[in-house]
C-alpha positions as MATLAB code, in Angstrom:
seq = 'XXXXXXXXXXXXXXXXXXXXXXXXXXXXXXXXXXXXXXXXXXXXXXXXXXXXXXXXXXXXXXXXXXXXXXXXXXXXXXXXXXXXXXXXXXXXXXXXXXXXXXXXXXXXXXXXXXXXXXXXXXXXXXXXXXXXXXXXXXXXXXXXXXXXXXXXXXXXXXXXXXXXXXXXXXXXXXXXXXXXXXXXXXXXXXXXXXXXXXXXXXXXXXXXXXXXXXXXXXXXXXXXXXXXXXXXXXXXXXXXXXXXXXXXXXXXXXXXXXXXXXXXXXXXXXXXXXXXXXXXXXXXXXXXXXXXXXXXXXXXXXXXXXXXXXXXXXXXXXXXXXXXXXXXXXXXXXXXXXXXXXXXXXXXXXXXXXXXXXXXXXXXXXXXXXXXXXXXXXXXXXXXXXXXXXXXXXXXXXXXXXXXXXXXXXXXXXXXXXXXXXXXXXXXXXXXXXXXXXXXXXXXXXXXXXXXXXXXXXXXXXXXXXXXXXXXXXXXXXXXXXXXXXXXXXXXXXXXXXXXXXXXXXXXXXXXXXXXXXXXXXXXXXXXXXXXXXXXXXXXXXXXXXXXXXXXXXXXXXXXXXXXXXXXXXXXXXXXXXXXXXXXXXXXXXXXXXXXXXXXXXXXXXXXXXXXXXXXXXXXXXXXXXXXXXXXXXXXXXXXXXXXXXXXXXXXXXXXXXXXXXXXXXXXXXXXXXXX';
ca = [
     117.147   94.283   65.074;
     115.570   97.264   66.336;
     116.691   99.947   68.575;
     114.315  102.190   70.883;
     115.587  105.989   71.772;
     114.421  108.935   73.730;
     113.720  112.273   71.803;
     113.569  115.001   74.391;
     111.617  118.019   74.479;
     113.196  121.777   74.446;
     112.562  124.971   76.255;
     114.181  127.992   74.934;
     115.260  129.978   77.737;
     115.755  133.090   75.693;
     114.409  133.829   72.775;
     115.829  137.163   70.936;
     114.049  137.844   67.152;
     117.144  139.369   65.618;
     116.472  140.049   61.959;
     113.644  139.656   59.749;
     114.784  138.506   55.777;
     113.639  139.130   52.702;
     111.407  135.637   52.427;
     109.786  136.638   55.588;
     112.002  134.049   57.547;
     113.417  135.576   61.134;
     116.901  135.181   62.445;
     117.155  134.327   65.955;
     119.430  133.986   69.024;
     118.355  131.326   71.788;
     119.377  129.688   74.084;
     117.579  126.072   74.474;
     117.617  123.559   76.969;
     116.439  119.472   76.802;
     114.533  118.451   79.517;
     113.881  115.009   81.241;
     110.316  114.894   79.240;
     110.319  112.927   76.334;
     108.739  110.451   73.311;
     109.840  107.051   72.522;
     111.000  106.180   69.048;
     111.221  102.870   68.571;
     112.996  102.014   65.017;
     113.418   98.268   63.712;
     114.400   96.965   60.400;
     111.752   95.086   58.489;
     110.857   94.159   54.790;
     107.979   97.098   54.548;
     107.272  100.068   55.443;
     104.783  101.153   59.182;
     104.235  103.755   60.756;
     102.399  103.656   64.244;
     101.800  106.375   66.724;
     100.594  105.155   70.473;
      99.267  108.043   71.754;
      97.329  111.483   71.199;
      96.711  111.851   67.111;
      99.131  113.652   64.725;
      97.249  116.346   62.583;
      99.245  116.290   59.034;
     102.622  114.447   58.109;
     105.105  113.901   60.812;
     108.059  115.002   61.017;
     109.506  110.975   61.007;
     108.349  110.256   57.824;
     110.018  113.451   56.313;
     113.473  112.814   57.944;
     112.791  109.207   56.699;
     112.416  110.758   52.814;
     115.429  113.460   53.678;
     118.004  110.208   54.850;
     116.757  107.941   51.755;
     117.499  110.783   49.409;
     121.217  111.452   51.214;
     121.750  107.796   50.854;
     120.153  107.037   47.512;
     118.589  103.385   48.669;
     115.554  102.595   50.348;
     115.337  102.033   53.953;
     112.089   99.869   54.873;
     111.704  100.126   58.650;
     108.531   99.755   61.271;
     108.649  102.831   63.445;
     106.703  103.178   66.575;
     106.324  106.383   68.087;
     104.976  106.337   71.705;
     104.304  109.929   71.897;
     103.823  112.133   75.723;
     105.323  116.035   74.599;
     102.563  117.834   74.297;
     101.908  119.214   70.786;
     101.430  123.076   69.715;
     103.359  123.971   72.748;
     106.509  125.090   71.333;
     108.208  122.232   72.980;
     109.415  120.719   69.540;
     108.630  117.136   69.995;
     108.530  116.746   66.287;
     111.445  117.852   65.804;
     112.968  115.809   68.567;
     111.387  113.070   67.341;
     112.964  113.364   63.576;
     116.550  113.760   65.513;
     116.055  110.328   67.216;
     115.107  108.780   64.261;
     117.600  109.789   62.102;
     120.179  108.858   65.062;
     118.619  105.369   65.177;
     118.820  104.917   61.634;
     122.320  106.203   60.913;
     123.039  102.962   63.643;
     120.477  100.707   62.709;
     121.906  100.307   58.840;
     125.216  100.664   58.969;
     125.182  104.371   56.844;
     128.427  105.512   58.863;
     126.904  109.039   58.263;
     129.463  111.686   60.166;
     128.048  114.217   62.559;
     128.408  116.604   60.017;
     126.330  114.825   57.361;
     123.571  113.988   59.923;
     123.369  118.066   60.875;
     122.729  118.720   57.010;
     120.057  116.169   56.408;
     118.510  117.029   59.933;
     118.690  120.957   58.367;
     116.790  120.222   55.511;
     113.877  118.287   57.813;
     113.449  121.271   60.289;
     115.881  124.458   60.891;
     115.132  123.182   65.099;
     116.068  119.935   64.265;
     119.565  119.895   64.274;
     119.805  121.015   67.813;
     118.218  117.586   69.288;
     120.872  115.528   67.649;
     123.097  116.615   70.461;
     120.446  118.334   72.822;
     121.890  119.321   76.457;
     122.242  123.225   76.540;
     123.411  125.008   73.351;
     122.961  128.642   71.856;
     120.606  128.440   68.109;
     121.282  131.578   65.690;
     120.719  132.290   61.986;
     117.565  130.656   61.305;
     117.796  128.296   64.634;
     120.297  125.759   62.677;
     123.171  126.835   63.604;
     123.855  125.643   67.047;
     126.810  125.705   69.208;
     127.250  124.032   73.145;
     127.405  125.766   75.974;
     128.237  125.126   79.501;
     125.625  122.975   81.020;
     122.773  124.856   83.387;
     123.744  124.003   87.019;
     122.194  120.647   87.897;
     119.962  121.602   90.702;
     117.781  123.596   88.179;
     114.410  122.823   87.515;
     111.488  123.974   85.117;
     108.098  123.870   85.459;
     106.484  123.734   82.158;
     102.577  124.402   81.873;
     100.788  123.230   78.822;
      97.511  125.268   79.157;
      94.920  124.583   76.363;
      95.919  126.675   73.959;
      97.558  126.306   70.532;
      99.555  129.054   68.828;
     101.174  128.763   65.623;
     104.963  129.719   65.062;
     103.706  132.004   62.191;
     101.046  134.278   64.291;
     103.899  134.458   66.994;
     106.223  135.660   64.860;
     103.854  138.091   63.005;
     103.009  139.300   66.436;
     106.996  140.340   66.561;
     107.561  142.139   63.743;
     103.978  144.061   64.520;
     105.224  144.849   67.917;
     107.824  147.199   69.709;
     111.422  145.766   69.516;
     112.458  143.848   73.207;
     115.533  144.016   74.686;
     117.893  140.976   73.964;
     118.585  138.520   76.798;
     120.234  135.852   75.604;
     124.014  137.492   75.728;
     123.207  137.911   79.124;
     121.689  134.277   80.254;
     125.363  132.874   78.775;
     127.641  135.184   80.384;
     125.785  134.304   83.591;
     126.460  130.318   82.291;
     129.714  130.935   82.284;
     130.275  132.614   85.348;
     131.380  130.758   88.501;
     127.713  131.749   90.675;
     124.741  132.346   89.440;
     121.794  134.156   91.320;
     118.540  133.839   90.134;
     116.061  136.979   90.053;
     112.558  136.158   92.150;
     110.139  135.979   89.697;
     107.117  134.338   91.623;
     105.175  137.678   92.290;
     104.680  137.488   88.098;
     102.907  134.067   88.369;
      98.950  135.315   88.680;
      99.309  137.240   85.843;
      99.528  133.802   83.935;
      95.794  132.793   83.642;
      94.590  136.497   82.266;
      97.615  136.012   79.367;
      95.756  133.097   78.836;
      92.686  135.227   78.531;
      94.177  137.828   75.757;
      95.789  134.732   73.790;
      92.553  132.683   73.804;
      90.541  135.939   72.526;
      92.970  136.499   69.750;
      92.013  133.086   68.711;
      88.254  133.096   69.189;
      87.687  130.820   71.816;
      86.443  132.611   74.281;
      85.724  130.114   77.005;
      89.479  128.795   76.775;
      90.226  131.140   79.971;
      87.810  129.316   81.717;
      88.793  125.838   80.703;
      92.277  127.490   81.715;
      90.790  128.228   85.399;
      88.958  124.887   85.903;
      91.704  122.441   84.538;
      94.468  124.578   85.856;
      96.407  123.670   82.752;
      98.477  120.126   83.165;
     102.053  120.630   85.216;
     105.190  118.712   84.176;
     107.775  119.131   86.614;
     110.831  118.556   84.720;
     115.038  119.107   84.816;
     117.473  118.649   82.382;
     118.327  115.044   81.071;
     121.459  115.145   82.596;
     122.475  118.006   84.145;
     126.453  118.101   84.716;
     129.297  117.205   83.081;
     128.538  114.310   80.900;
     124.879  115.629   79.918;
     125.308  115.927   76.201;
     127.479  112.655   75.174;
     124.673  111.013   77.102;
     122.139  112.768   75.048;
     124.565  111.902   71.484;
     124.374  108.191   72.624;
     120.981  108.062   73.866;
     121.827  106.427   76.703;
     119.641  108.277   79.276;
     116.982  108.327   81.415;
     113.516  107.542   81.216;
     110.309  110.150   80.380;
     109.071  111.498   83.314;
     105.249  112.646   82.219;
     102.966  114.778   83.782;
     101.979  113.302   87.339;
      98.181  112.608   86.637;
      95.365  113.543   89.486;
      95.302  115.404   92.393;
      95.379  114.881   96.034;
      97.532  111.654   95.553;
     100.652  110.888   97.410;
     104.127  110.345   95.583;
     105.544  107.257   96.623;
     108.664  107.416   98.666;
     110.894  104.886   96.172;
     114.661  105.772   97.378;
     117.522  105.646   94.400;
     116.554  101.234   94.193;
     113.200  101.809   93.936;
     113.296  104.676   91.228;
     115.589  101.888   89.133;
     112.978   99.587   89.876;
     110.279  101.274   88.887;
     111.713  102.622   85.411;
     112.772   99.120   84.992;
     109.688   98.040   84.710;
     108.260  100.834   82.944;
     110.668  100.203   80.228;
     110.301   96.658   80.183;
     106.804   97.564   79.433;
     106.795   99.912   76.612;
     109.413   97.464   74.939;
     107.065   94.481   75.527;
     104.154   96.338   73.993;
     106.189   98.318   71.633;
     107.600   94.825   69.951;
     104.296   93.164   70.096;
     106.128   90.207   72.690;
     102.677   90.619   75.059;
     100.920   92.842   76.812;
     103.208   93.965   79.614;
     100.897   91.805   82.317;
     104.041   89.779   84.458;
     107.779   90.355   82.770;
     107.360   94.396   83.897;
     106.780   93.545   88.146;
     109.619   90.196   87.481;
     112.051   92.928   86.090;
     111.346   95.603   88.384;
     111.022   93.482   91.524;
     114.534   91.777   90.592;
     115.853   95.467   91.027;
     114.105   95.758   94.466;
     112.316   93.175   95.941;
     110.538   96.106   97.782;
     109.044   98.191   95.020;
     105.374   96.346   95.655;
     105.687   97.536   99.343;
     106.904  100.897   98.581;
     104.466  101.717   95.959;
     101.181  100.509   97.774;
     101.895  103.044  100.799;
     100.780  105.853   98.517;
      97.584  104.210   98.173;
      95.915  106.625  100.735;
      92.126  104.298  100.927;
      94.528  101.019  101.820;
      93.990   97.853   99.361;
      91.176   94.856   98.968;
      92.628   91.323   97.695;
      90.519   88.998   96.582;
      91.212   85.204   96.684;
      89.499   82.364   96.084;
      89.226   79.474   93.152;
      86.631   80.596   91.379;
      85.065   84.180   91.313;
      88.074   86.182   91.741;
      88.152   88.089   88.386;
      84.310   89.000   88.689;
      84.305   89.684   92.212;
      87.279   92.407   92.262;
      85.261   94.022   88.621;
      82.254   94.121   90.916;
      84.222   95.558   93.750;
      85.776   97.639   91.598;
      83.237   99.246   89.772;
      81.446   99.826   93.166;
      84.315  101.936   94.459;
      84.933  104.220   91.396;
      80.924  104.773   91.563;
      81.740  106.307   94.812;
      84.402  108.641   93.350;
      87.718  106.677   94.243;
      90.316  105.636   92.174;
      91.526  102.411   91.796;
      94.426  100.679   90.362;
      94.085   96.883   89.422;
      95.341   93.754   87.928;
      92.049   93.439   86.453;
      93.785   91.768   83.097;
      93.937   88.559   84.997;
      97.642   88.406   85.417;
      97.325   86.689   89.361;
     101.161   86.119   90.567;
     102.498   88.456   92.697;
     104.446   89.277   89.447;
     101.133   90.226   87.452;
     100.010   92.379   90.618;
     103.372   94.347   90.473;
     102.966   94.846   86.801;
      99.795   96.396   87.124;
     100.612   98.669   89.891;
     103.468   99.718   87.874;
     102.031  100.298   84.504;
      99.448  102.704   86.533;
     102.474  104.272   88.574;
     103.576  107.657   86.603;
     107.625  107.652   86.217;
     107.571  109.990   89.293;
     106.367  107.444   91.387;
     102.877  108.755   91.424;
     100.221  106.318   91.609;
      97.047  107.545   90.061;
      94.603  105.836   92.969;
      93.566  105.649   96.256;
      92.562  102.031   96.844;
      94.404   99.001   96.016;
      92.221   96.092   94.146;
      93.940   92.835   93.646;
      92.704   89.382   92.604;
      95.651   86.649   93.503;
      96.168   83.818   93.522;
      95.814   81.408   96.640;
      99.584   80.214   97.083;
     100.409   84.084   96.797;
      97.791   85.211   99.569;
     100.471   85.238  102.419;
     103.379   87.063  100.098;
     100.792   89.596   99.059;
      99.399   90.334  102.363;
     102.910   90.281  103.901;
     103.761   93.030  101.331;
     100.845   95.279  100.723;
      99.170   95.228  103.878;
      95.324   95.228  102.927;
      92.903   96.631  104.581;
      90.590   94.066  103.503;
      90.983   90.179  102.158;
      88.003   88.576  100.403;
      87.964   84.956  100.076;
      85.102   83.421   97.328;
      85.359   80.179   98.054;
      87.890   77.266   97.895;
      87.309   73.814   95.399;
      89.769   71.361   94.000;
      91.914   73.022   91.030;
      94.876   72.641   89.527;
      96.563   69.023   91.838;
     100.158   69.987   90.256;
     100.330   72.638   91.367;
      98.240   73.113   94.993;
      98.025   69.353   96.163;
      94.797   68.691   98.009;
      92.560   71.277   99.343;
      93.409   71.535  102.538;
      96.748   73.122  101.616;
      95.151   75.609   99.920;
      92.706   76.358  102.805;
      96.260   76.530  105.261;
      97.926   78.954  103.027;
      94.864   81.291  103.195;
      94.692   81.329  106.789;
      98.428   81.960  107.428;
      97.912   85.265  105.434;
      94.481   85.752  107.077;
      96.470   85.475  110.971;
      99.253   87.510  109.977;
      97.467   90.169  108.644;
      97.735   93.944  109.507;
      95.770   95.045  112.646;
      92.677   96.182  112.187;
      91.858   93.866  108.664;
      88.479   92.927  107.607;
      87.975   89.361  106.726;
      84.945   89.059  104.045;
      84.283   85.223  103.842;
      81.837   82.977  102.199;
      79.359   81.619  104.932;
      77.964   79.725  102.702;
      81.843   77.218  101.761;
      82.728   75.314  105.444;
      86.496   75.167  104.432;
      86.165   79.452  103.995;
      83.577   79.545  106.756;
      85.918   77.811  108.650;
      88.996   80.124  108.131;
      87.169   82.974  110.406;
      87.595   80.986  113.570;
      89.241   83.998  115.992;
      90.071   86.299  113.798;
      88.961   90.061  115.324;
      87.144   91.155  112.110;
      85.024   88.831  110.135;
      81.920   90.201  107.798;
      79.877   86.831  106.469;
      78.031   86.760  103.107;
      75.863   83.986  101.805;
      72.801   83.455  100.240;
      69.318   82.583  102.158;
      66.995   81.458   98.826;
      65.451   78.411   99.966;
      64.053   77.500   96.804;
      67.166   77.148   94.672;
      68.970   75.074   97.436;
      69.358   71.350   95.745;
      68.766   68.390   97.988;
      71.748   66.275   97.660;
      75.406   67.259   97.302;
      77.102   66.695   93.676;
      79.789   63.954   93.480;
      82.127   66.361   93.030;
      81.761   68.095   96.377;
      84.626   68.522   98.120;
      84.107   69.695  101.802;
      82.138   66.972  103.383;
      83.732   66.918  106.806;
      83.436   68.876  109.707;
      87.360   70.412  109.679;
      86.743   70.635  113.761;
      86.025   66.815  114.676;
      85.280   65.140  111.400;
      82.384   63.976  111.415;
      80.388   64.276  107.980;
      78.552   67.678  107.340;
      74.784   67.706  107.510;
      73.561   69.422  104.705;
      69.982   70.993  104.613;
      70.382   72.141  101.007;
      73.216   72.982   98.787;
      73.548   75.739   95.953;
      76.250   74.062   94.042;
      79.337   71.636   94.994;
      79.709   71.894   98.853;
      78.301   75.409   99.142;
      74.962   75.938  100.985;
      73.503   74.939  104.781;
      75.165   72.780  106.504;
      76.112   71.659  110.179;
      77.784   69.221  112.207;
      76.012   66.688  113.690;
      77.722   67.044  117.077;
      77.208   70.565  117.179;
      81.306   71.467  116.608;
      80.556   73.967  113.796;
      77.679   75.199  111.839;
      76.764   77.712  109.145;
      77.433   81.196  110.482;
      74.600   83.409  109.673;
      75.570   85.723  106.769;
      76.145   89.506  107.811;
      75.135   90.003  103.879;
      72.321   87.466  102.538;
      71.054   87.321   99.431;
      66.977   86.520  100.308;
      66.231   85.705   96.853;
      67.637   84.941   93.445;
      65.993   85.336   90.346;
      67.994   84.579   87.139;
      66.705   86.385   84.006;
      68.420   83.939   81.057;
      71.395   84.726   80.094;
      71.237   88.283   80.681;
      70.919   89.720   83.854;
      69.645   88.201   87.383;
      67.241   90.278   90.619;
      68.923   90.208   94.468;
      67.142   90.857   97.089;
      70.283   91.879  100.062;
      70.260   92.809  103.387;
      72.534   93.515  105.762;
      70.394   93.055  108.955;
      69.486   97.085  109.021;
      68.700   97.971  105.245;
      67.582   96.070  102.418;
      68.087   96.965   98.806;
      67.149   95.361   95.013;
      69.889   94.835   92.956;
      70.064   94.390   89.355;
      72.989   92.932   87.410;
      73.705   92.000   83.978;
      75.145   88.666   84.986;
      73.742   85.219   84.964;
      74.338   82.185   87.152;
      74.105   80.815   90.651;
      77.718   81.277   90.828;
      78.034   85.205   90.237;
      75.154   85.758   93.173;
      77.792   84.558   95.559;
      79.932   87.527   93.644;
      77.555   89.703   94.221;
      77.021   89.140   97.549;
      80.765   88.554   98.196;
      81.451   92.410   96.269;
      78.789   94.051   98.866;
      80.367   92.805  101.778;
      83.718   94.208  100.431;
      82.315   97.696   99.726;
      80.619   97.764  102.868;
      84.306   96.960  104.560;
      85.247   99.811  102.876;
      82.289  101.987  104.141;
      80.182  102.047  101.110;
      76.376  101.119  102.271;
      74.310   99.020  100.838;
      72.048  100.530   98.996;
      74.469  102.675   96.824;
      76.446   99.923   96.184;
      73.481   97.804   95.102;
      72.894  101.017   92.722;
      75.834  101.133   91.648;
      76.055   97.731   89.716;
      73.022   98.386   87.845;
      75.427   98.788   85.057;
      78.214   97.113   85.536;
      80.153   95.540   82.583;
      81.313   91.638   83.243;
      84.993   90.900   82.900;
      87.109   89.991   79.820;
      85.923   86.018   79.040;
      83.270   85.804   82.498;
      79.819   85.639   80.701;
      81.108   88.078   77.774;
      78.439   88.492   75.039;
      80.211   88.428   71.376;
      78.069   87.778   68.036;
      80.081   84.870   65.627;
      78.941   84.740   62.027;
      75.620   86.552   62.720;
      74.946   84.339   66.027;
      75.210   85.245   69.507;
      77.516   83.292   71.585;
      78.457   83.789   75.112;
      81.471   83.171   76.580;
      82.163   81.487   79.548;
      85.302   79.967   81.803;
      86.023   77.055   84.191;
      89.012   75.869   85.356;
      87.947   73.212   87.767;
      85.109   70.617   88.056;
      82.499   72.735   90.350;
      82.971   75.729   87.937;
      82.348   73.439   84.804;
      79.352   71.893   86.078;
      78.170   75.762   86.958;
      78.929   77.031   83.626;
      77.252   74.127   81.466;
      74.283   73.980   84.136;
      73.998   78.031   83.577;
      74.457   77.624   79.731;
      71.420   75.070   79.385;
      69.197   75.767   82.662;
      69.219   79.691   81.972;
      70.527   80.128   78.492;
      69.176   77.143   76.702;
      72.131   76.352   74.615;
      71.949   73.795   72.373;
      75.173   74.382   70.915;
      78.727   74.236   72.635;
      82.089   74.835   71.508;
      84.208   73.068   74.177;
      88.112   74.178   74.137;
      90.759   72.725   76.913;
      94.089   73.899   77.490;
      97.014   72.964   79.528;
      99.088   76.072   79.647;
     101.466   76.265   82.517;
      99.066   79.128   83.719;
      95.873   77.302   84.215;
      97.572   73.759   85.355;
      99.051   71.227   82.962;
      96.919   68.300   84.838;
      93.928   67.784   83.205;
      92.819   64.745   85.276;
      89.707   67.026   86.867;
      87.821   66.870   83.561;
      86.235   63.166   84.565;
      84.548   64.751   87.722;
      82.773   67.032   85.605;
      78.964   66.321   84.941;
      79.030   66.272   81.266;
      76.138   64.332   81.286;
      74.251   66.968   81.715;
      74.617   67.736   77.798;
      72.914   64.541   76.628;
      69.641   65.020   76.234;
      69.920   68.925   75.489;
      72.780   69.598   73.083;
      71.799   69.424   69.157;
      75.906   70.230   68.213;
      79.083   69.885   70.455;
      82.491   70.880   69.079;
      85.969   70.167   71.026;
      88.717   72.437   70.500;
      92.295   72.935   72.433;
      95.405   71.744   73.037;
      93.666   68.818   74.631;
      90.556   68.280   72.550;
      91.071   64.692   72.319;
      91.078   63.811   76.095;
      87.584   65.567   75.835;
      86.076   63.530   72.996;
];
């Protein structure tokens, strides 16, 4: 069992330094608020004892592990527990997350094992952890004297109140402030006056604004007191980090909401500037935190990685939160589709964009449903509703083209190429091909169709649209004579008739053209003019786009990842990126999680490579001996529900071309026998 509570920052709205006592410990009278920002402490029974922190590093012993020792020592038994602590209040900015923190744990605890501790008992333990600490058992708005222990509620601050907290780089200890006090001339006390003006029926606030530039040179006399003088100008050029925040739940109802911990979510700092907040409505906001939540939990338990259930949950909320949040994306958004090439082509887009200064957000962790696409829009998506981008970049999957496109409106659709893959789940090719042009008609006006020149079924899919930008590749001498058994486009989809082929690349892909002159090769708007693959490591382009021609160099290898190349210019140059940055741009480019990823195994290098359908396998083992001359393979073959649970396509793959080359082969997977 495990439970997961928020712990809630503090701002003390007065704070009056009454006394100063023999042991050099100040009275006070304050008056301190919770706001909406908070951690997440998750707590769940186990056999031992850990202790994890996601987040920015805690310098000495938390405050957890000391309420932890406090409760075990009220109890007198041992209370093993993991504890996670997903931390986002700032520290050393008198916001008392620690202290918060301790209060939700001990809160969680007192639940979690049955101690039946009384409000009372939980004050006194919480006392001897932190004289603060007491307060954010309750939290809401409450009046701290004595020591700060002592705490007592007072009517809630009117709900429309907000606070803007800034967090500028500075740290200053409690005991330098304080010494700073009793050095000092004595203030005048405000807090009697903040709660009679809590209790009266209207409250008018004094204009304060005209005090605000006098913020940044405080910052300068604070930073000098501590030695660092350029923390004024870090000051000026970050302009400190703004979290807009209100109370948890301003109101009547605010503080048993804060003694249950039934509340809402953490609402962080918005990150970036010049983005636009999207416009969510009350549904959306649900659906958005939804997910959020779902998230941390998933993570926080170690269930997964947050890639799908997050955009399921949050879409069951509102079907709409996809559409709603990809309307902030200011740049529009690129989808890529395809059966093979999808993952490497959107990292290649990708990494193109940000080289140019934009910002994009990404499914790049595979997750292809239009459940994985909402996930990672949402996991990017601040709990304001900010998301931290300007360009939409989504791989998906080709039955999902036409729900994506109806719902996030790209600017752009790239499609790599289309093969046989996964029969129990597609059917035959040409359904795929018919669900990719449905999303391709009904696009948004004004979309950009980037299409393989090079595949007749995608070639094919560009008959009337308005805006079509070709790519292809135009290296004679790599172009094979005779199509592969497993090719799959052999027919002219206008009248027919078989394709004439003048040369292919791999499978069905390379020059082709109808014998009675019903459809042909396009020429290529982006051609590759030659290919040169450097082993295993890294291949030379030569690319034009009819006006400007540029070198690239890319630490990829195989004929298959020049087509994504070639496919990832065209998109950036739908986007307005020319050539020859974006050719610069991939000089050091990083390939995608499992797509030709270099790893070292027992003091060997191995590379890592994927196919999920015949013309991919043949490209990868072709690759793997032609250009990396492996002699040694470690086969493994699945049949999640993800990849297909039909396995039949293994017996069009060419695994004779491992006969006369490989010294060791080693099958592995779920379905390692149908491979032997």
């Amino acid at each position: 069992m495990a439970l997961i509570l928020p712990a809630y920052a503090k701002l003390n709205l007065t704070l009056d330094v009454t006394g100063r006592r023999p042991n050099g410990y100040h009275d006070i009278d304050s008056v301190m608020q919770t706001i909406s920002l908070h951690d997440l402490v998750l707590v769940e029974r186990t056999d031992c004892r850990v202790f994890e922190v996601v987040g920015p590093a805690i310098e000495g012993e938390n405050l957890i592990l000391k309420a932890a020792r406090e409760l075990e020592g009220r109890v007198s038994r041992q209370l093993p527990f993991t504890i996670r602590l997903f931390k986002r209040i700032p520290m050393g900015a008198g916001l008392g997350g620690g202290s918060a923190d301790a209060a939700a744990f001990l809160k969680a605890a007192n639940l979690l094992y049955a101690l039946k501790l009384s409000s009372g008992e939980l004050v006194e333990v919480a006392t001897a952890v932190g004289q603060d600490v007491p307060f954010f058992l309750e939290g809401g708005t409450a009046r701290a004297t004595g020591l700060g222990s002592t705490v007592s509620a007072l009517p809630p601050v009117p709900s429309n109140w907000r606070f803007l907290v800034v967090d500028p780089p500075i740290e200053i200890s409690t005991r330098a402030v304080y010494e700073a006090v009793d050095g000092g001339a004595p203030s005048a006390h405000r807090t009697p006056a903040l709660i009679a003006a809590l209790d009266a029926p209207t409250l008018t606030l004094p204009q304060r604004g005209r005090e605000l530039p006098a913020l940044p040179q405080r910052g300068r006399e604070i930073s000098q007191g501590e030695g660092n003088a350029r923390a004024h100008d870090e000051w000026n050029r970050r302009r400190a980090v703004r979290r807009l925040c209100q109370p948890p739940g301003c109101g009547v109802g605010a503080r048993s909401r804060a003694r249950t911990g039934v509340s809402s979510v953490a609402v962080p700092a918005d990150p970036g500037r010049g983005l636009m907040r999207a416009r969510l409505g009350v549904r959306g906001t649900a659906a958005l935190w939804a997910g959020k939540l779902t998230a941390s939990l998933s993570r926080g338990l170690r269930r997964g990685g947050g890639t799908t259930l997050p955009g399921d949950v949050s879409r069951w909320v509102d079907p709409a939160i996809l559409t709603k949040l990809s309307r902030s994306l200011t740049d529009g958004s690129i989808v890529v589709t395809g059966t093979n090439g999808k993952t490497t082509t959107a990292a290649l887009v990708r990494h193109i964009l940000e080289a140019e200064g934009r910002q994009a957000v990404a499914n790049q962790a595979g997750a292809n449903l239009i459940f994985g696409v909402t996930a990672a829009v949402l996991n990017r998506t601040s709990w304001r509703g900010t998301v931290p981008a300007t360009v939409g970049l989504f791989e998906i999957d080709e039955a999902s083209l036409p729900r994506l496109v109806e719902e996030v409106a790209p600017g752009t659709i790239v499609v790599t190429n289309l093969f046989r893959d996964q029969l129990d789940r597609y059917g035959e090719l040409e359904t795929t091909a018919a669900h990719i042009r449905r999303a391709l008609v009904k696009g948004p006006e004004g979309m950009t169709a980037v299409l393989n020149a090079d595949d007749p079924m995608v070639a094919a899919l560009g008959d009337d649209l308005p805006r079509v930008i070709y790519a292809g590749l135009d290296d004679a001498s790599l172009l094979q004579p005779e199509l592969s058994h497993g090719a799959d486009a052999k027919f002219c989809p206008r009248c027919g008739s078989a394709f004439v082929f003048e040369g292919v690349y791999f499978g069905h892909v390379g020059h082709y053209h109808c014998p009675r002159g019903d459809f042909a090769r396009p020429i290529p708007d982006i051609r590759a003019t030659s290919v040169s693959i450097e082993g295993m490591e890294r291949m030379r382009l030569r690319v034009t786009d009819g006006s400007q021609e540029a070198g690239v160099l890319v630490p990829l290898s195989g004929l298959y990842n020049a087509y994504n190349i070639v496919m990832a210019l065209a998109a950036a140059k739908a986007m307005g990126v020319p050539l020859a940055r974006s050719a610069a741009a991939l000089r050091d480019f990083t390939p995608a999680f499992g797509r030709m990823e270099r790893t070292v195994i027992d003091g060997r290098p191995a590379v890592l490579l994927l196919a999920k359908n015949p013309t991919g396998f043949n490209e990868v083992l072709r690759t793997a001996i032609q250009f990396g001359h492996a002699r040694s393979f470690l086969i493994a073959l699945n049949d999640r529900i993800a990849d297909g649970q039909d396995v039949s396509w293994i017996w069009d793959v060419d695994f004779e071309q491992l006969k006369d080359v490989a010294q060791h082969i080693v099958v592995s997977g779920d379905r390692a026998l149908d491979l032997r």
